[in-house]
C-alpha positions as CSV (number, residue, x, y, z in Angstrom):
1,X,-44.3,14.5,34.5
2,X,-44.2,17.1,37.8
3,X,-46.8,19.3,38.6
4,X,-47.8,21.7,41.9
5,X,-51.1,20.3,41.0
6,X,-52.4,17.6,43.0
7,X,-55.3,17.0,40.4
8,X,-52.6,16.4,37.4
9,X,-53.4,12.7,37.2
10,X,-57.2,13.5,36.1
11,X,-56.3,16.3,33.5
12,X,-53.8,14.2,31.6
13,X,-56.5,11.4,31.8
14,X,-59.2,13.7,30.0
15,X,-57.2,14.5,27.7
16,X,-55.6,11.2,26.6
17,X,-59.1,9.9,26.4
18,X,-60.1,13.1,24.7
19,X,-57.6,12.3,21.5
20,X,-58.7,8.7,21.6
21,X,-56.8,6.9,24.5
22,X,-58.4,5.0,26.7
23,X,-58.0,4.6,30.3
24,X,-58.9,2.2,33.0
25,X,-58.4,2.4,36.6
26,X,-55.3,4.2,37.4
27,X,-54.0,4.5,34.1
28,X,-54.2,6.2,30.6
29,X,-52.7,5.2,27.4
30,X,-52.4,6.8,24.0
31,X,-51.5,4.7,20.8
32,X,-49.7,7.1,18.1
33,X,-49.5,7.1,14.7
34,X,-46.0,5.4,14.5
35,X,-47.6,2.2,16.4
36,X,-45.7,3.9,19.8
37,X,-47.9,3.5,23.0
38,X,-47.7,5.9,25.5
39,X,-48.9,5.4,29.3
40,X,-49.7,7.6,32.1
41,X,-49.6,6.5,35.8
42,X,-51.3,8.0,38.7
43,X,-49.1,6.0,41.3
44,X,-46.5,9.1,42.2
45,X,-43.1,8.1,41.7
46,X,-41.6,6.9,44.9
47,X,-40.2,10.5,47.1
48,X,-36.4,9.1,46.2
49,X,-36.7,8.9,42.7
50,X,-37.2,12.7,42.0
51,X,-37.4,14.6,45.3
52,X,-33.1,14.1,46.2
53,X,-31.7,13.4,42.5
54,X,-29.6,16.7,41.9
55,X,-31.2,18.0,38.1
56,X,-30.0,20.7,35.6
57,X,-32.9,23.0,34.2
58,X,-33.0,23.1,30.8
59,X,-32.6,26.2,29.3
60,X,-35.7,28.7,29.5
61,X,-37.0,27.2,32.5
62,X,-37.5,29.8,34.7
63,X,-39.7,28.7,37.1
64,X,-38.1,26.1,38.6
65,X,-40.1,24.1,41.2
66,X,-39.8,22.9,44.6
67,X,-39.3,19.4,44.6
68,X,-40.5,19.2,48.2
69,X,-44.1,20.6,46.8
70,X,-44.4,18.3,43.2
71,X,-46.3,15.2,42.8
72,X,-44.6,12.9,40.1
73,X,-46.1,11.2,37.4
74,X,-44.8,8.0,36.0
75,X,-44.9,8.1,32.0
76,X,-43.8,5.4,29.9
77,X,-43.1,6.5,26.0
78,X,-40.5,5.2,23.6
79,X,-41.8,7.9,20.9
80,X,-40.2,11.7,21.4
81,X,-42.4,12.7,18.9
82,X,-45.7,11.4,20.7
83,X,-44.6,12.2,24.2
84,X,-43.8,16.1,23.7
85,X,-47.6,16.3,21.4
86,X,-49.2,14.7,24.6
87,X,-47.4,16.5,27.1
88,X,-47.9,19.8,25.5
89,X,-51.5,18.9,25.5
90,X,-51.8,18.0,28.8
91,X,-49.6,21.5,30.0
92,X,-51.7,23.4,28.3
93,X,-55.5,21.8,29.7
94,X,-53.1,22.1,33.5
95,X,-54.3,25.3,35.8
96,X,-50.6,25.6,36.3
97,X,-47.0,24.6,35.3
98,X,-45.7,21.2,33.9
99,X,-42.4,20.0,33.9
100,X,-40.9,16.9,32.7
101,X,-37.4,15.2,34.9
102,X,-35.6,13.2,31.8
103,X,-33.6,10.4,32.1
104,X,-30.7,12.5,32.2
105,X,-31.6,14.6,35.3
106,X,-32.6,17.5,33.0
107,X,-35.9,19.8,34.3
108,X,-38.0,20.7,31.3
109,X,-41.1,23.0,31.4
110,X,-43.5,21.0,28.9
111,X,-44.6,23.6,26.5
112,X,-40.6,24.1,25.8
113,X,-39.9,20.4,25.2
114,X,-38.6,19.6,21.7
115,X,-38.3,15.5,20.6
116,X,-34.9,16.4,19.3
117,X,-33.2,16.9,22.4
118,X,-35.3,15.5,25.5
119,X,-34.2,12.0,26.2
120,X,-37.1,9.2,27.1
């Protein structure tokens, strides 16, 4: 998860916790109702995992940000389903943009993110 927003960590926190996650230290974790767990990170991704990896924004992504100015998020979820409710949530408690990187280089904004085509 990318944000402008050096404060991202804490929002996504307050509102895992706020749908019944928990959180401890420097991470949060949401259980869904398919048994799937899905954890936040605040440790930023190292600068080479993001920052120089050439991506292609996903269609209706219009504001696409500059990696040199995005802190990266770590999130681990094996449920589309779960991750695009939770990330949705957490774009829309953000004072500004989310996006999501995929695994296949692909530059989502969150509140655009459908489980049937993002890839975990």
């Amino acid at each position: 998860m990318l944000s402008e927003d050096a404060d991202l960590f804490e929002v996504a926190r307050d509102v895992i916790v706020g749908v019944g996650g928990t959180a401890v230290e420097d991470t949060a974790q949401l259980r869904g109702p398919d048994g799937f767990l899905l954890t936040l990170f605040r440790d930023e991704y190292p600068a080479d995992d993001f920052r120089e990896q050439p991506f292609t924004a996903a269609d209706g992504v219009d504001d696409v940000p500059s990696m040199a100015r995005v802190h990266g998020l770590p999130v681990e979820c094996r449920s589309e389903v779960l991750f695009v409710e939770t990330v949705g949530a957490i774009a829309a408690a953000a004072a500004g943009p989310v996006w999501v990187l995929d695994n296949e280089s692909v530059l989502w904004a969150a509140e655009r993110l459908d489980p049937a085509t993002i890839s975990l």
